[in-house]
N, C-alpha and C positions, 0 to 999 in steps of 0.2 A: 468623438474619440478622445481617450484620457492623455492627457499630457507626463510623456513619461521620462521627463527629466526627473535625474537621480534614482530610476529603477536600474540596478546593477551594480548601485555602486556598498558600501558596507552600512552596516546600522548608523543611522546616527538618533539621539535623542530626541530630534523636532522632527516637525514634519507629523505627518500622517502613517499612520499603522500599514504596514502592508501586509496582506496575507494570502497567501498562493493556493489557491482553490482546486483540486483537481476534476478533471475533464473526464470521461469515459463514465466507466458506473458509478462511481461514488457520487457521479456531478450533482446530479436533483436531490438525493437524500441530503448530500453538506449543504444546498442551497436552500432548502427547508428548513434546516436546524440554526443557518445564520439567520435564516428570517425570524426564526422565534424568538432568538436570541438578539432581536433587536437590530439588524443587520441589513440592509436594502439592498437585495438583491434583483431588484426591478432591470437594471440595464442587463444582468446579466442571461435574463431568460427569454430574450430577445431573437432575433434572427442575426443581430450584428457578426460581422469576423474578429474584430475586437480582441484583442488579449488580455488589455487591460483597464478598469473598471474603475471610476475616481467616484466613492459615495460620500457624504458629509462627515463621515468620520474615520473611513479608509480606504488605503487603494486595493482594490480586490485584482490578482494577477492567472490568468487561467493559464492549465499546464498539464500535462503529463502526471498522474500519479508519481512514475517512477521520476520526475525532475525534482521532485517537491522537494525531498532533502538536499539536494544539491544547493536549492536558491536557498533554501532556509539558514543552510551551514554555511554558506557564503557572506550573508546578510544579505542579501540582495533582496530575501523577506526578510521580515521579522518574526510571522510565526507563520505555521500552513496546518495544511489538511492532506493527509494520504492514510492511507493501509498497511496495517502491522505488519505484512508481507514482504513490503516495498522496506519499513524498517528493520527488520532481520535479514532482508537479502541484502542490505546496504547496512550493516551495523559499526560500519567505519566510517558513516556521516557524522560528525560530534552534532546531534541535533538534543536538545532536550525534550524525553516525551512528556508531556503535561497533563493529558487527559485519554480516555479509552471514552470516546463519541458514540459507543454500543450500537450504529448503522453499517453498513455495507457487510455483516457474517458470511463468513464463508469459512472452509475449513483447509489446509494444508494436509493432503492426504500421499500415500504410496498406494497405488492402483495398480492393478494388471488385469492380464485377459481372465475371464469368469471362470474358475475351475482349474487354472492352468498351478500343475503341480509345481512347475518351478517358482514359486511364491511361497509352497508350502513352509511349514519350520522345517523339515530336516535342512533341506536346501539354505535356506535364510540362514542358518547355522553354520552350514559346511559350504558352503562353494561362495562364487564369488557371482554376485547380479550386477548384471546390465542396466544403469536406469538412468533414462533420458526425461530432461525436466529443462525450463525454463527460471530456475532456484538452484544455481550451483551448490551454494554458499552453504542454504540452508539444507539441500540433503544433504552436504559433506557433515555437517555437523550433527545432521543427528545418526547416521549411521555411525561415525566416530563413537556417540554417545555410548551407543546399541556394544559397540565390538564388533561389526560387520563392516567387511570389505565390498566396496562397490568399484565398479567402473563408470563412473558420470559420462552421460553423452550431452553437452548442452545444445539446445533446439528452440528455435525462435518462434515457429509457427504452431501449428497443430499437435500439440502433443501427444494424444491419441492415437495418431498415425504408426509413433513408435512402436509398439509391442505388435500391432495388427501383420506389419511388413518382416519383422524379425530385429529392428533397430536395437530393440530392447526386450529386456525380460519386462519391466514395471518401467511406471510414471511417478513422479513426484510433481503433483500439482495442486493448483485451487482450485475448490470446487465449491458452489453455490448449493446448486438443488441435489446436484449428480446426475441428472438426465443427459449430458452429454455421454458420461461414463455408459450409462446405460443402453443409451442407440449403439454403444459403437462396442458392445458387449464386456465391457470392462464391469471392474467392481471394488471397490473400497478393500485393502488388506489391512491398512493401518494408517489413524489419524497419527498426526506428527501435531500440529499446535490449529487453537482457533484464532482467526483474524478479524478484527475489527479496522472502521477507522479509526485514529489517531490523531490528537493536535500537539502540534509541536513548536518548537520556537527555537529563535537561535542563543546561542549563548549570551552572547553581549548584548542584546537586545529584551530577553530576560531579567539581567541587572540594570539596565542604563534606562531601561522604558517598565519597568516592574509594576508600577498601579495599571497602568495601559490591559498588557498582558495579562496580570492577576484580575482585571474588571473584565476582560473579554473572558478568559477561563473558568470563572464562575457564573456568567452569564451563559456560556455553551455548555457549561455542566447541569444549569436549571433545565436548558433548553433540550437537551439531549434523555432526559428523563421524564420529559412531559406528554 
């Protein structure tokens, strides 16, 4: 197990690179693209419980998608990896983005039940919809965008579940293939943005560690296009 003194505390100049890897989908795709990019990700595809990963040239920190800006903009990394989703729903983390990693696509859509009128334009127009999403931030913003008023329901689990029981008129969520949407008779009304992952870094860690960063960033940028 990595020895984690000094994980938590701010950037400083020495020391080894840390970089917060995220967990769930994106995990094996960013662990691919660190490998290509020169990266030893051997401890980390392990059975270990492990959080944190000390390799010859950095310490790799596993986490939560959605934490990754948080350590990033704290220092506590110095640079990570998450999902343009996770950066628009959090655009009040000061992270800097540095690269678009072209892995994990998915799309940020408004869905609702197949057919179901109240989606139609008159409606979208004139009245005011129900939608329940796990992205406050980012539907408040793009309906702002549009001139439409909503009622946000925010929902942690299933989002699907909404429109089927009456929660909601539509969904604003990510979606991959859309075969969830589909089992559960839903249907795409309108993309909102596509997501990718993301490499990011913090500010002062940026400037104070700049060759470090700029040599990792062009190495994940080879590596991400190969």
């Amino acid at each position: 197990m990595a020895n984690i003194a000094g994980i938590g505390g701010p950037t400083r100049p020495d020391g080894p690179l840390t970089l917060a890897v995220p967990r769930g989908a994106l995990f094996t795709e960013t662990l691919d693209v660190l490998d290509a990019a020169g990266v030893d990700t051997a401890p980390l595809r392990g059975d270990s419980r492990s959080l944190i990963f000390e390799t010859d040239e950095m310490t790799l920190v596993t986490m939560r998608p959605s934490d990754v800006p948080t350590y990033v903009e704290a220092g506590a990394a110095d640079v990570g990896i998450t999902g343009k989703d996770v950066l628009l729903e959090q655009s009040d983390r000061v992270v800097y983005e540095l690269l678009d990693l072209g892995f994990g696509r998915c799309r940020m859509v408004l869905a609702g039940r197949r057919g179901d009128e109240r989606m139609g334009e008159s409606f979208r127009r004139l009245g005011m919809m129900r939608i329940a999403t796990k992205y406050p931030r980012i539907a408040e913003r793009y309906f702002e965008s549009t001139g439409r008023q909503i009622e946000l329901i925010e929902v942690k689990g299933s989002v699907e579940l909404a429109p089927l029981i009456g929660l909601g008129d539509g969904i604003v969520d990510l979606v991959a293939t859309g075969r969830t949407l589909a089992e559960n008779d839903l249907e795409v009304h309108e993309e909102i943005v596509d997501c990718t992952a993301r490499f990011v870094a913090n500010r002062v860690a940026h400037k104070l560690r700049a060759s470090e960063v700029d040599d990792l960033t062009a190495r994940l940028r080879v590596a991400s296009r190969s």
